[in-house]
DRENZA-124791 format. One record per residue (C-alpha): residue in three letters; x, y, z. Coordinates in steps of 0.05 Angstrom, whole numbers, padded with zeros to 5 digits, always signed. Example, Ala and Ser with C-alpha at 12.3 -4.5 7.8 and 13.67 -1.06 7.14 Angstrom:
REM DRENZA-124791
ala+00246-00090+00156/ser+00273-00021+00143/
END
This chain:
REM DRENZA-124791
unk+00196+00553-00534/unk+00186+00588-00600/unk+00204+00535-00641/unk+00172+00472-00595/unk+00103+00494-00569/unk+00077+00557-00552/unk+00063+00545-00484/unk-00004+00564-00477/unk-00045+00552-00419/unk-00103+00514-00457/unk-00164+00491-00424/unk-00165+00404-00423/unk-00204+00387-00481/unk-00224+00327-00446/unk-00260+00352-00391/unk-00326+00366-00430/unk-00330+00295-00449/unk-00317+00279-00374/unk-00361+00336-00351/unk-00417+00313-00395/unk-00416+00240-00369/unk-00383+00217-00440/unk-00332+00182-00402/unk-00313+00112-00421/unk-00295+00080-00366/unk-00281+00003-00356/unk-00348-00003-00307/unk-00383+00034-00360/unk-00363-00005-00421/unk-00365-00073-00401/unk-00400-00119-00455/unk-00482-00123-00447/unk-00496-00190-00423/unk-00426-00198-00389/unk-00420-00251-00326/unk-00399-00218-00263/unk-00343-00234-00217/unk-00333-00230-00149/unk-00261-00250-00117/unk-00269-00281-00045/unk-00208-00261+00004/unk-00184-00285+00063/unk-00212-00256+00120/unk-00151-00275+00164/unk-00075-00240+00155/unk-00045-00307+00163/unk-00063-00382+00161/unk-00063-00444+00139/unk-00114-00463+00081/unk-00137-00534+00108/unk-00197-00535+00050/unk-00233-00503+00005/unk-00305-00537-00012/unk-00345-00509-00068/unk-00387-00557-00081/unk-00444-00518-00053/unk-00433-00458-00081/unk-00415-00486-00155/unk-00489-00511-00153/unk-00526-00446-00122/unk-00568-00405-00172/unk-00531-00365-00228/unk-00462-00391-00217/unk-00420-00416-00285/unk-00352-00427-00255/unk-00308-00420-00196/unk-00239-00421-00197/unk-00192-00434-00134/unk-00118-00451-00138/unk-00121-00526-00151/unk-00168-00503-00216/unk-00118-00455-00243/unk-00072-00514-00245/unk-00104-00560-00274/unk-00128-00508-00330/unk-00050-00492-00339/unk-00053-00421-00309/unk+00014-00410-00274/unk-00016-00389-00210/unk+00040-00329-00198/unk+00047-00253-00201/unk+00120-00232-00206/unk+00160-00178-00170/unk+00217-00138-00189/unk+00279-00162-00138/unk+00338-00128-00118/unk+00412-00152-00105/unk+00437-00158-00038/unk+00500-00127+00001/unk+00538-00193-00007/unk+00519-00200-00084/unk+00461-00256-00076/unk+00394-00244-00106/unk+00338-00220-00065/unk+00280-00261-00021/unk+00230-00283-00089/unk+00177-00322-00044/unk+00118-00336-00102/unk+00062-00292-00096/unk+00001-00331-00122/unk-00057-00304-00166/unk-00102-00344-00118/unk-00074-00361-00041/unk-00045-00439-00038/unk-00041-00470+00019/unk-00031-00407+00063/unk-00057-00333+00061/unk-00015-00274+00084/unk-00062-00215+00089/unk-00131-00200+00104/unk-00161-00195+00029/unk-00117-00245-00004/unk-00152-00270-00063/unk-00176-00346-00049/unk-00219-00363-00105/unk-00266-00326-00165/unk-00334-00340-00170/unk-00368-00321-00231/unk-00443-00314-00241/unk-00501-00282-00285/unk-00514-00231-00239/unk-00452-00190-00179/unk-00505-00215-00134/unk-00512-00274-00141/unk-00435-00286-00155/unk-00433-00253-00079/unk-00487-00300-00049/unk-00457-00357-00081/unk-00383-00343-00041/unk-00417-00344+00019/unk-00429-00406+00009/unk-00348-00434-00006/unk-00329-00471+00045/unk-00267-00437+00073/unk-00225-00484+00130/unk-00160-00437+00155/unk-00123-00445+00214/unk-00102-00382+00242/unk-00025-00374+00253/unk+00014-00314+00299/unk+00009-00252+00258/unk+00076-00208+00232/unk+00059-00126+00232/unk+00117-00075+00242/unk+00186-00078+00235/unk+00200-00114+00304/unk+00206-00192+00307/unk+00160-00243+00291/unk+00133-00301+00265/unk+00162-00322+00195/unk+00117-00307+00137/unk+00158-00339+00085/unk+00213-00401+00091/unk+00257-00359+00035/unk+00257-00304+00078/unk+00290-00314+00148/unk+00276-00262+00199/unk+00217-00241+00142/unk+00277-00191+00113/unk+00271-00184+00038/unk+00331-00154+00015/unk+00395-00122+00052/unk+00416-00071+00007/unk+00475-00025+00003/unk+00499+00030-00038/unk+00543+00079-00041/unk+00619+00083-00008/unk+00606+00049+00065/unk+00681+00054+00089/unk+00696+00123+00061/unk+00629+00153+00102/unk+00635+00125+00160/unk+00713+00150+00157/unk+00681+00216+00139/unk+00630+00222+00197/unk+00687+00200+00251/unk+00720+00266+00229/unk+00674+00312+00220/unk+00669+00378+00256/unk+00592+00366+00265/unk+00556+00296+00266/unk+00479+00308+00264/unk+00426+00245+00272/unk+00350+00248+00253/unk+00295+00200+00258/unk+00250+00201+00196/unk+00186+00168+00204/unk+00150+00160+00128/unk+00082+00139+00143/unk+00045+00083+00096/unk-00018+00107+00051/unk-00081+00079+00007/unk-00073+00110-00063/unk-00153+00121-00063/unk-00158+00134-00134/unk-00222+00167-00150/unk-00238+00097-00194/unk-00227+00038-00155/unk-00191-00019-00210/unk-00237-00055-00250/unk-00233-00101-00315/unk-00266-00138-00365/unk-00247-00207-00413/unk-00288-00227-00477/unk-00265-00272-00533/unk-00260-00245-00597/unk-00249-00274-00669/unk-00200-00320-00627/unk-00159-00283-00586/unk-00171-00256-00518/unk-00191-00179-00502/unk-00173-00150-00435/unk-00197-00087-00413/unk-00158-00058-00359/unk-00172+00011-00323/unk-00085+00012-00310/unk-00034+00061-00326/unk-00012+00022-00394/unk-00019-00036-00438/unk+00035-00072-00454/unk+00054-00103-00384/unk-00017-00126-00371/unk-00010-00157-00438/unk+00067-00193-00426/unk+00035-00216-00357/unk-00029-00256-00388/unk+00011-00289-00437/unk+00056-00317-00390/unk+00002-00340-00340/unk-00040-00364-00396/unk+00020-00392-00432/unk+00000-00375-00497/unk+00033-00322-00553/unk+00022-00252-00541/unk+00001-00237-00608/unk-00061-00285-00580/unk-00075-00228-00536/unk-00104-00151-00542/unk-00105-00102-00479/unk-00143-00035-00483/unk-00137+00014-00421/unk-00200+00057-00428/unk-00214+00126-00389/unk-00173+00119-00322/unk-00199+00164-00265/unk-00136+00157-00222/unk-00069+00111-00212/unk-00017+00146-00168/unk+00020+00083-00195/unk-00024+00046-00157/unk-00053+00023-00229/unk+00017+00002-00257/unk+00032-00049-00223/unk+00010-00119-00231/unk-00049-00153-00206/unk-00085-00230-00203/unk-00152-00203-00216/unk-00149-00196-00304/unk-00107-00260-00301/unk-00176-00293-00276/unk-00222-00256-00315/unk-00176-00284-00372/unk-00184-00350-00357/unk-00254-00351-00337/unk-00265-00323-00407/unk-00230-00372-00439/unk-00262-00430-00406/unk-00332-00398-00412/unk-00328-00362-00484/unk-00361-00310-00446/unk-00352-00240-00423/unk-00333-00232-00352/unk-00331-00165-00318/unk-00305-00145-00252/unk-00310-00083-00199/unk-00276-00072-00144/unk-00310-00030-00092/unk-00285+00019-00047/unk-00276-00029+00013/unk-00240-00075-00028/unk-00195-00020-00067/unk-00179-00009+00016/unk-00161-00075+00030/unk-00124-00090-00035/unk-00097-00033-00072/unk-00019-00031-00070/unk-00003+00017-00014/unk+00059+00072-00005/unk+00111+00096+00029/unk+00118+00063+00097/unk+00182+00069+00116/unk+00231+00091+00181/unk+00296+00116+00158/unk+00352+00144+00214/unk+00401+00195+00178/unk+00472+00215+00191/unk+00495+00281+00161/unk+00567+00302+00185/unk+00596+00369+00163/unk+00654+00411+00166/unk+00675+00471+00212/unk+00641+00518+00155/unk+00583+00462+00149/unk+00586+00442+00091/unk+00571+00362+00081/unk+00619+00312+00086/unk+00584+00256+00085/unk+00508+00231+00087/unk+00488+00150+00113/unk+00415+00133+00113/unk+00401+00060+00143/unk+00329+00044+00124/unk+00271-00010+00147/unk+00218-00014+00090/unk+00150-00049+00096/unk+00135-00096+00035/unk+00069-00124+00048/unk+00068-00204+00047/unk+00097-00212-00015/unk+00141-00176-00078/unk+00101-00133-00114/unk+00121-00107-00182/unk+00166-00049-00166/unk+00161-00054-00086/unk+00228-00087-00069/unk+00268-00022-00115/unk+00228+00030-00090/unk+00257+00036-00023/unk+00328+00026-00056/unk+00351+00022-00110/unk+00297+00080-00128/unk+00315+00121-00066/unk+00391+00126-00080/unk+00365+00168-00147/unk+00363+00225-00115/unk+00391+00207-00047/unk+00440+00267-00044/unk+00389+00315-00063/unk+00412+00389-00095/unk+00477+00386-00047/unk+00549+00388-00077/unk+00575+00319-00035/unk+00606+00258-00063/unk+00610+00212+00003/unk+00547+00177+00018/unk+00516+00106+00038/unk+00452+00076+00045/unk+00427+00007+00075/unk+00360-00016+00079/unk+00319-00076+00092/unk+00262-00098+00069/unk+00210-00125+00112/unk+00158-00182+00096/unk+00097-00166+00137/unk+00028-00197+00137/unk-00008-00126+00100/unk-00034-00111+00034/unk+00038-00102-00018/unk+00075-00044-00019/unk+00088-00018-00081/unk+00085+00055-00133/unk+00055+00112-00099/unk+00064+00179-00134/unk+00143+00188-00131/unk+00166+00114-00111/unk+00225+00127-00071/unk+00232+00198-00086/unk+00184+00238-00044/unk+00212+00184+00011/unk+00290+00209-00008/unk+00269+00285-00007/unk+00236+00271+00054/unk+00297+00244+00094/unk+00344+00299+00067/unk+00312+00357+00081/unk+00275+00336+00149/unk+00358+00320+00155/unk+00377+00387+00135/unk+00329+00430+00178/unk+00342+00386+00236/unk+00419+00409+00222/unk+00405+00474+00217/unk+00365+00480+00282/unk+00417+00436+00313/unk+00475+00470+00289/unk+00442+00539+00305/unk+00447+00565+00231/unk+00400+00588+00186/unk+00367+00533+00147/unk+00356+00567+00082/unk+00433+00582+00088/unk+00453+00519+00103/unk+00427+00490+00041/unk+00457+00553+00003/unk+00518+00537+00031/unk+00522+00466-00005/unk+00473+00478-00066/unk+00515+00452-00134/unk+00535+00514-00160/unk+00512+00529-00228/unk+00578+00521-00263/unk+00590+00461-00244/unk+00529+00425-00299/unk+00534+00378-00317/unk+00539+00344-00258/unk+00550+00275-00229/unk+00518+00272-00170/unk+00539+00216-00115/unk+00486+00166-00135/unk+00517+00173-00213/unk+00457+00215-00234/unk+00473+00253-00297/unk+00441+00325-00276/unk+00452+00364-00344/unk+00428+00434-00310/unk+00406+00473-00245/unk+00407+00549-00218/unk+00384+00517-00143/unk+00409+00596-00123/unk+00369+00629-00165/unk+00295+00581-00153/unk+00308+00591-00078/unk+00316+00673-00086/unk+00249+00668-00122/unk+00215+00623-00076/unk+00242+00675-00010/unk+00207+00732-00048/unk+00145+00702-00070/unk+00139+00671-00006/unk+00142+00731+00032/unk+00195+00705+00079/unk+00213+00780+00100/unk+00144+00791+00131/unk+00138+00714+00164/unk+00162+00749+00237/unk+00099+00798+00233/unk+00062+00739+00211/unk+00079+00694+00267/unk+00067+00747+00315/unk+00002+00767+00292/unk-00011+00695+00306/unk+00021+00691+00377/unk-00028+00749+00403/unk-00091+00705+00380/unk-00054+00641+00414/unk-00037+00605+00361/unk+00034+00578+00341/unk+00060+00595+00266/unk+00112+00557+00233/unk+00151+00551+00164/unk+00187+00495+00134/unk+00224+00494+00066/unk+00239+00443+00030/unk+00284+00440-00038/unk+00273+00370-00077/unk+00298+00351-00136/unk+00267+00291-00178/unk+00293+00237-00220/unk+00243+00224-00286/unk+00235+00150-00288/unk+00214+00098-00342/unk+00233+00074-00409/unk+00265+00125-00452/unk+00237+00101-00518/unk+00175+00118-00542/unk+00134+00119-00605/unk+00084+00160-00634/unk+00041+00155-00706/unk-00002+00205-00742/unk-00055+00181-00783/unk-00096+00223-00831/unk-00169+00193-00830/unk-00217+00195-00886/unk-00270+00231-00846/unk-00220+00294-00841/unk-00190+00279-00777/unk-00118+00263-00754/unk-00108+00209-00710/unk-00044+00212-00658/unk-00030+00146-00620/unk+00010+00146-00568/unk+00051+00087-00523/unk+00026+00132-00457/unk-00027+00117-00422/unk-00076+00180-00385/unk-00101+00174-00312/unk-00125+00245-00308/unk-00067+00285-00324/unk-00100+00320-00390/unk-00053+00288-00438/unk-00100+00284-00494/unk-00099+00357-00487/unk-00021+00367-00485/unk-00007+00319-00539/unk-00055+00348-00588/unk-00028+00419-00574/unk+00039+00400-00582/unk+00024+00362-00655/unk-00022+00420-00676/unk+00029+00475-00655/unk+00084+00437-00695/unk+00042+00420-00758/unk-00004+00475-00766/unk-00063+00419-00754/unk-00128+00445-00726/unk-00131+00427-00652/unk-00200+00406-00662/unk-00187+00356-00714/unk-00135+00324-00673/unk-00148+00251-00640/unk-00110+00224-00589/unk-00118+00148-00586/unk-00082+00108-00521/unk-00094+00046-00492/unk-00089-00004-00543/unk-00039-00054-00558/unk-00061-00064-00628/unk-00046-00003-00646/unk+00028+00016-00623/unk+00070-00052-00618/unk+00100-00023-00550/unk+00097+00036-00509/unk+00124+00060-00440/unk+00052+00069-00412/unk+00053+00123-00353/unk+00091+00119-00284/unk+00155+00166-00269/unk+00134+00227-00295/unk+00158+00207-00363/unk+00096+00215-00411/unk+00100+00283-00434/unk+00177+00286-00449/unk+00183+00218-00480/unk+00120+00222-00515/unk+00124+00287-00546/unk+00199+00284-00563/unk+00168+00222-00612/unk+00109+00271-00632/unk+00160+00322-00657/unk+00206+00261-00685/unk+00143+00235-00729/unk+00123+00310-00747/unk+00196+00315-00783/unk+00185+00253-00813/unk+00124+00278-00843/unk+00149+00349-00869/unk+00207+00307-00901/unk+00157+00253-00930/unk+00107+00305-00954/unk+00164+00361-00983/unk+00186+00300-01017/unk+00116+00285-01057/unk+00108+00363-01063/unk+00169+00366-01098/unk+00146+00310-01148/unk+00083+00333-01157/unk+00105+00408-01176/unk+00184+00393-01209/unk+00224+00421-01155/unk+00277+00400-01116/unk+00250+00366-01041/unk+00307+00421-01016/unk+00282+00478-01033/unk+00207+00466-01007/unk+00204+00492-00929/unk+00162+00490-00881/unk+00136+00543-00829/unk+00099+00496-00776/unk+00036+00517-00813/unk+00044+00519-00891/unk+00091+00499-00946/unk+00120+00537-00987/unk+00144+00517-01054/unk+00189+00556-01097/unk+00163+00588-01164/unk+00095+00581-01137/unk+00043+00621-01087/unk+00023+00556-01068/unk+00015+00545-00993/unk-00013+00477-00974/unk-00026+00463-00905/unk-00014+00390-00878/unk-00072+00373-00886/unk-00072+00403-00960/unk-00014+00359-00977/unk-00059+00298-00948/unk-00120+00304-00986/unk-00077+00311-01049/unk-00040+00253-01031/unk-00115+00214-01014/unk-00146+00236-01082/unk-00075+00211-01114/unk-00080+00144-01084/unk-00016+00156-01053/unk-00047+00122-00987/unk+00023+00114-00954/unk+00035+00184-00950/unk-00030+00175-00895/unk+00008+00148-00838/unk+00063+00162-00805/unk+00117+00134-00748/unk+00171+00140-00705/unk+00199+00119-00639/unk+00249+00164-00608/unk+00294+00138-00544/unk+00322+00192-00495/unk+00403+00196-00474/unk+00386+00208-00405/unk+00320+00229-00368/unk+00315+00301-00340/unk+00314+00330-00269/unk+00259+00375-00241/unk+00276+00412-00177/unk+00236+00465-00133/unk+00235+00505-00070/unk+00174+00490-00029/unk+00150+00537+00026/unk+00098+00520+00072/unk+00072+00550+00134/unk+00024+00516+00183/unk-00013+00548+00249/unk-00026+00507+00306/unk-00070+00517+00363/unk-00038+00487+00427/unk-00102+00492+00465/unk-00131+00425+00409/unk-00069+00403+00368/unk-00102+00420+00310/unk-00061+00444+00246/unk-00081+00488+00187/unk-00035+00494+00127/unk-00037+00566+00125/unk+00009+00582+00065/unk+00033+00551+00011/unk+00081+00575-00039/unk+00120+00530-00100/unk+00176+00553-00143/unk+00196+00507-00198/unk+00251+00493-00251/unk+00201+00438-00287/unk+00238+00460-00361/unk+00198+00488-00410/unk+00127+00483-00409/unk+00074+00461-00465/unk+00020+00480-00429/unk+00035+00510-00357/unk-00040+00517-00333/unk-00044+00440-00333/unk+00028+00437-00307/unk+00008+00479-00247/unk-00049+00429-00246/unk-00013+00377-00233/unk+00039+00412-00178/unk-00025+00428-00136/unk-00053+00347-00151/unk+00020+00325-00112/unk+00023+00378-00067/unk-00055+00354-00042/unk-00028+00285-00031/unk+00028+00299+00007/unk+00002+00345+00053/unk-00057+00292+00055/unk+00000+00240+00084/unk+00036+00294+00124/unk-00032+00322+00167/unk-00093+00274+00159/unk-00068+00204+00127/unk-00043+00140+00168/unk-00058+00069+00149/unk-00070+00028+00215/unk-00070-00051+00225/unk-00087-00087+00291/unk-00015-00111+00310/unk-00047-00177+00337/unk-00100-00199+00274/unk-00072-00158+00224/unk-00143-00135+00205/unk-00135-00060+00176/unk-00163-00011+00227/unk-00168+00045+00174/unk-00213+00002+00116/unk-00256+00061+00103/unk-00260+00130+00101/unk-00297+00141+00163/unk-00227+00108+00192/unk-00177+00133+00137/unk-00165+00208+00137/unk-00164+00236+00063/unk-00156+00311+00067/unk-00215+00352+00048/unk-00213+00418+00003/unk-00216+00458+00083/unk-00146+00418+00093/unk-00109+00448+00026/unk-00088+00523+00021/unk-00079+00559-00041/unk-00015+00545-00077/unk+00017+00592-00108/unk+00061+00563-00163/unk+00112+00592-00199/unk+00157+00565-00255/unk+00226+00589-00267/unk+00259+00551-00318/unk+00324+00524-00329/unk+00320+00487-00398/unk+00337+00406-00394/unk+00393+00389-00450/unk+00366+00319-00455/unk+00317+00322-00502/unk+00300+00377-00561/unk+00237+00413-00517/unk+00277+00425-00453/unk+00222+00385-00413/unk+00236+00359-00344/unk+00169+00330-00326/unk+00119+00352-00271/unk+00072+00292-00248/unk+00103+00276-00180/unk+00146+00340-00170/unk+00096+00366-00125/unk+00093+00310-00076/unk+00161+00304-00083/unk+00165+00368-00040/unk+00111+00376-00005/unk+00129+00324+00061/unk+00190+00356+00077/unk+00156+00430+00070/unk+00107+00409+00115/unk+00146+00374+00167/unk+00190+00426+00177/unk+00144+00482+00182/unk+00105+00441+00243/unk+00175+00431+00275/unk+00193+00499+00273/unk+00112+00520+00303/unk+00132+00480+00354/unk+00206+00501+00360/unk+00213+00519+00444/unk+00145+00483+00461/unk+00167+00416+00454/unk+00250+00384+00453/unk+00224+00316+00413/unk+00204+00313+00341/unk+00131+00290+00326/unk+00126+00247+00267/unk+00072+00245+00206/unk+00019+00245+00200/unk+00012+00315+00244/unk-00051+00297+00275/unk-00086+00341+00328/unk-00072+00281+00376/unk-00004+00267+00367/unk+00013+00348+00372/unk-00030+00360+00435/unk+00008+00296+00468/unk+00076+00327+00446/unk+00054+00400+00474/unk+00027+00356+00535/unk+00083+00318+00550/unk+00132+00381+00540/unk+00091+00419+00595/unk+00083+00357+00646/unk+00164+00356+00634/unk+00163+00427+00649/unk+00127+00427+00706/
END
């Protein structure tokens, strides 16, 4: 890392601003005098809209508009969000029943949006929806994966999508002769993202054209989606994404809500602003996971894998959302095969239509949920097969000289040492003293487990990217970036990265995001991508500037633009002991009037997107007597590349590794199978762990350069939840290893361990 960042573990810049309440958030920034909104939502998860009388409310105090679906209409608004859909087994295109920015004729789940109501004051807007007129008839409700009533005609059965992948005959041919044949029931429980911000936005008209201001995770969708459902040009249209405090990829996808804020704006030539609250974020927010996958691994007399089938029923929610109908497959057959060195593999899933909230991006989409299977698959294996389950995966780890690599999903891995991450993981984890461990927990009753997992991830998104530098009269430098910061500390990274190349004060740098005047695209944030993509155009623009200014320097001093160099701090410049600085070269260029040698551009595209990978250790103690669990130890060793700054890195390893042991111990979304009202709509109901529920991590990084792009990045954002199921899972299964013959499924609640420990001793008895 000489050469591309010096890796230092800066403190986040950032946080003093955020610390000091100098956040700019969208609830903070909304324009003064702004109307407020307030969305009305079903309160049933299915029915039939018989009317919708406003009348009543349209005339109550404060009101200036309220739109329903016949409104949105007859303004032109196409009343539809789209979805991202997948290609069936037989070739045909996927179930694409129209998910409507406001419910027509029929609402599917409890918190539907049914009409806006916009007002001078939220109170006022919220009085006033009491007073719509809402006439549904309540129809039989569809929650699970078992039969049920038919949410949508396009959709018999409510199945989605059949999907296949992979080489159906040759597995199945595989697992009939195989030495060893080993099923496991994976049970991938659904979650709320709960960002720390609930979404919010804001509309205004100005000099024209229409400003939305979205707290998402990028601008440039948002701003593709208005001007289709306003059907106008999206030069018509500006997005901003101010301060983000959370997205999860919650944030990315798309939603109704700035579609009506747009149009109410329009209409009005006033600013409308709206908040959701906490109960709404629970009712509406795109949830996760939810999932039940059964796995077939079959192996050979020396067990090593032969084959590996995964047939898969995924929730959906009512209707597509953005990314939900991929995540489950096409996303999940990314990494499918994991770290193991086997080429025979299929996956089927469905997709199921149910009357809940949408499923879509949750930190990892379809990874964590790929990991997950595997190596609950692997340990199950192991402890089936009566072999050591650090060995077994050993035994079929792609060995290092065989990168690159094409694994059975096509994935282009460039590099690994698996061997080498899992040695350092066994030492740091202490797995030579875990006996005395476990028996120091026997003599005070308690039951100690450990569970490994070993992940890899697949870095998602769009592998262009552009970044420009802009020297500013006041002194400062300006770096604007197509990414898009939900609390990862990228204005930190970024600035390091552009200071460490260009010899630019840190403290003069400005990292501007969230604007789609000022980049004509960008990738926004999702997949782990921003740092890679976004620095590899940092340090594509900094060359472009050395060459641009060595250039002038050569004019300006009768030299050849060859024989100037530059150190990643000064110039030098043959004949002369002349060493200008960057920002030297600038204010010469400034006083010369040479103003286009003051910004600077470049977007960069990526071959192929890197792989992180990583041993996670975990070890949980139960106490029998209660059920209840404490993660005891946890310990990460990961091949993330090279790091630019490996304090925030480790940052955001402990972030992922919080959420998934949050979804593995304490988190369960829970709907009344008859109404379809959600049980868990608040967090008195919805278990979000608590700093007593997370252990110290210890987190180690042992890297094995990526050859896809010039830093040898691999990306860290959801590596750590990536891991962190499996690690979890596994160490519970192996506390409970001779208690108990069934496995218990997430979340590991005392409950559902005492019943397993009950059950195994009434069986016993």
């Amino acid at each position: 890392m000489e050469k591309f960042g010096k890796s230092q573990s800066i403190k986040r810049t950032e946080d003093v601003r955020f610390l000091t309440g100098g956040g700019h958030y969208v609830d903070d920034i909304a324009p003064e005098g702004a109307l407020a909104a307030y969305v009305l939502r079903s309160p049933v998860a299915h029915g039939e809209i018989k009317g919708i009388d406003t009348s009543e409310a349209a005339s109550a105090p404060g009101v200036r508009l309220i739109l329903t679906a016949k409104d949105l209409e007859e303004a032109g608004v196409r009343n539809q969000i789209d979805g991202h859909r997948v290609t069936n087994i037989d070739g045909t295109k996927a179930a694409g029943p129209i998910r409507p920015v406001l419910a027509d004729k029929r609402v599917r789940y409890v918190g539907e949006p049914v009409a806006l109501v916009v007002a001078d004051t939220l109170a006022e807007a919220k009085d006033a929806a009491e007073l719509v007129e809402l006439d549904i008839e309540d129809l039989p409700v569809h929650i699970g994966f078992g039969e049920g009533p038919e949410i949508h005609p396009e959709a018999p059965g409510n199945i989605a999508y059949d999907y296949g992948f992979g080489d159906r005959e040759g597995t199945e041919a595989a697992l009939k002769s195989a030495a060893h044949v080993v099923t496991t029931l994976v049970e991938d429980n659904r979650v709320i993202a709960a960002s720390l911000e609930p979404r919010g936005a804001y509309a205004e008209m100005v000099d024209g054209r229409i400003h939305v201001a979205v707290n998402g995770q990028g601008v440039w969708e948002p701003k593709n989606q208005l001007a289709k459902a306003l059907g106008i040009d999206a030069s018509q249209i500006r997005v901003t994404n101010p301060d983000t405090g959370g997205g999860f990829g919650m944030k990315a996808g798309a939603y109704g809500e700035i579609v009506l804020l747009a149009a109410a704006t329009r209409q009005l030539n006033k600013p409308v602003h709206w908040m959701s609250d906490r109960s709404e974020a629970m009712l509406t927010d795109h949830q996760g996971r939810g999932l039940v996958s059964t796995t077939t691994l079959g192996f050979d007399a020396d067990h090593r894998i032969v084959a590996y089938k995964v047939e898969t029923l995924s929730d959906l929610g009512a209707y597509n959302a953005g990314f939900g109908q991929g995540i489950q497959s096409v996303l999940f057959t990314k990494v499918m095969p994991g770290v193991y060195d086997q080429q025979t593999m299929w996956m089927n899933t469905k997709g199921v239509y149910t009357n809940t909230v949408q499923m879509d991006a949750y930190r990892g989409a379809g990874r964590p949920e790929a990991i997950f299977a595997l190596e609950r698959s692997m340990d199950n294996a192991a402890r089936q097969l009566g072999v050591d389950p650090w060995e077994l995966r050993r035994r079929n780890f792609i060995p290092v000289d065989a990168f690159p690599y094409t694994s059975a999903s096509g994935m282009p891995y460039d590099v690994g040492d698996f061997h080498m991450v899992l040695d350092k993981a066994e030492q740091i984890a202490d797995r030579a003293g875990f006996e005395a461990r476990r028996k120091d927990a026997a003599s005070r009753g308690r039951l100690l487990g450990q569970g490994l997992c070993y992940y890899i991830e697949s870095i998602l998104g769009d592998k262009e990217e552009t970044a420009k530098v802009v020297f500013e009269e006041d002194g400062t430098v300006s770096l604007h970036v197509g990414t898009q910061s939900n609390g990862q500390g990228h204005e930190t990274v970024y600035a390091t990265f552009l200071s460490d190349q260009t010899g630019i004060p840190l403290d003069r740098i400005r990292v501007k995001q969230g604007d789609s005047d000022l980049i004509p695209k960008g990738g926004g944030t999702g997949g782990s991508r921003s740092v890679t993509v976004q620095n590899t155009a940092t340090l594509a623009t900094t060359e472009t500037m050395i060459e641009v200014f060595s250039a002038y320097l050569a004019e300006e001093e009768g030299v050849d633009a060859s024989e100037i160099s530059f150190d990643d701090e000064t110039f030098r410049i043959p004949g002369s002991n002349q060493t200008p600085t960057m920002m030297d070269v600038a204010d010469r260029a400034r006083a010369a009037g040479r103003t286009d040698l003051l910004t600077h551009t470049k977007t960069t595209t990526l071959d192929n997107m890197s792989f992180p990978n990583g041993a996670h250790v975990a070890e949980v103690e139960i106490d029998p007597e209660t059920g209840g669990l404490d993660v005891t130890r946890y310990t990460v060793v990961d091949d993330l590349g090279n790091l630019i700054n490996p304090m925030l890195a480790e940052g955001q390893v402990h972030g992922g590794v919080a959420q998934g042991i949050g979804q593995a111990v304490t988190e369960q979304v829970a709907h009344d199978p008859e109404t379809g009202q959600l049980l868990s709509a608040s967090f008195m109901d919805y278990g979000m762990p608590r700093a007593d529920n997370i252990p110290f991590v210890s987190f180690t990084s042992a890297p094995v350069p990526s050859k896809y792009n010039p830093m040898g990045m691999k990306g860290c954002g959801e590596a750590g939840t990536v891991g962190a199921l499996a690690a979890i899972a596994n160490a519970v299964r192996d506390a409970l290893d001779g208690r108990i013959e069934r496995d218990v499924q997430m979340p590991f609640t005392p409950q559902r361990i005492w019943q397993a420990l009950d059950e195994a001793d009434r069986g016993a008895a």
